[in-house]
Structure formats: C-alpha cells, structure tokens
C-alpha positions as CSV (number, residue, x, y, z in Angstrom):
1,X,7.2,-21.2,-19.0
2,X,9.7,-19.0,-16.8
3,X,13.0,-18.4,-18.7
4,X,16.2,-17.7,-16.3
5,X,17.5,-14.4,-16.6
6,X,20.7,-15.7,-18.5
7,X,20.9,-18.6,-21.0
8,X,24.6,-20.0,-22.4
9,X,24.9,-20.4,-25.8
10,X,27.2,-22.0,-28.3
11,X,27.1,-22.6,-31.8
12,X,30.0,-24.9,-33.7
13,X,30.0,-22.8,-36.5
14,X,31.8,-19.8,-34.1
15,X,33.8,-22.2,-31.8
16,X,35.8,-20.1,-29.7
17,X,32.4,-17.4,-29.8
18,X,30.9,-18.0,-25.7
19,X,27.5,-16.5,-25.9
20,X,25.1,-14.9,-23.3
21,X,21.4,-14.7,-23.5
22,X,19.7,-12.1,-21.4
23,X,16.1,-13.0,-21.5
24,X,14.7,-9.8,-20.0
25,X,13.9,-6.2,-20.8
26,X,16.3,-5.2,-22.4
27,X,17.2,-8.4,-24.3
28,X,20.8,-9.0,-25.9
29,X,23.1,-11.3,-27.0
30,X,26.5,-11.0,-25.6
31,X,29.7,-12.9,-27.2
32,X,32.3,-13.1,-24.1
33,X,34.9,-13.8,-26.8
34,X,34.4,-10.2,-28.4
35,X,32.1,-8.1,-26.0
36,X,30.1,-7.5,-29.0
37,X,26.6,-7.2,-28.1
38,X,23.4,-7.5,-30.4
39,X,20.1,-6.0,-28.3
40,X,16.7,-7.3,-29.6
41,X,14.9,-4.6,-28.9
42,X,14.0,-1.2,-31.0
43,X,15.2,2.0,-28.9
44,X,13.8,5.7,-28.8
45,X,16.5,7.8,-28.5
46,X,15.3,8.7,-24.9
47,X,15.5,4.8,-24.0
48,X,19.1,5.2,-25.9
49,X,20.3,7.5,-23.0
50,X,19.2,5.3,-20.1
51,X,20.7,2.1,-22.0
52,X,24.4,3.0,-21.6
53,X,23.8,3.7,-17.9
54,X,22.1,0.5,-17.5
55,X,24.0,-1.4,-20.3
56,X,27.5,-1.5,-18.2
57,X,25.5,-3.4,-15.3
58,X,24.0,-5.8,-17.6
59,X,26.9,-6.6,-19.3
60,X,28.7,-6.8,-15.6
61,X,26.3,-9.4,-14.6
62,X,26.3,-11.0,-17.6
63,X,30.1,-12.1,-17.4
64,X,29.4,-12.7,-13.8
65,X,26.8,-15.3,-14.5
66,X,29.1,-16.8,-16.9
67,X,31.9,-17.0,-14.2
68,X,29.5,-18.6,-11.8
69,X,28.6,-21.3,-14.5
70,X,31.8,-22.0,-15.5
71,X,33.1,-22.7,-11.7
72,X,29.9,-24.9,-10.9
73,X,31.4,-27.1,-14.3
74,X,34.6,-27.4,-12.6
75,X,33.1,-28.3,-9.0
C-alpha cells in the first residue's frame, strides 16, 4: 500500500485538537491547534542538528496541506 505524504486526523476525545500525519522519514504528528509536534522516530544527536533545519519546512507544508484540504471541503 502507498500511504500519501499527509494524513488528517481527529479524535473526539481532543475536539478542537486538528492533527497532521506525516507518513515519511521523518514521521510526526502535528496538532494545528497547538503546534505541538510528537516525531516517531529515535534521533542521534547528528540527525538532531539537521532536524531543526528541515523541521520548519515540514511543519510549513504540513499546515499547507491542511489549508489545501480544508478549501477543497468548502469547494
């Protein structure tokens, strides 16, 4: 099975909580209602200092996919 790069995600138990599910190296979790992200992967402290370079652009296109998703609900 191919899994899309982003996956929404709710859960009632959190109902204003608007998740994001980035399905690739590296994989997170993002809550849109918080910005707090959870990564699912273990990182070396050399992988640590490419992450935050990398982590702003994820978390960019993250919100972006969420935007397009949102506006193709509304068309």
């Amino acid at each position: 099975m191919e899994l899309p790069k982003f996956i929404l995600g709710d859960n009632t138990d959190l109902p204003n909580a608007i998740f994001v599910i980035h399905t690739e190296y590296p994989r997170f979790i993002i809550n849109l209602e918080d910005d707090e992200v959870e990564w699912f992967e273990d990182f070396t402290m050399e992988d640590e200092k490419e992450l935050e370079s990398e982590a702003e652009g994820l978390i960019e296109a993250a919100t972006a996919f969420y935007d397009r998703e949102v506006s193709r609900y509304e068309d």
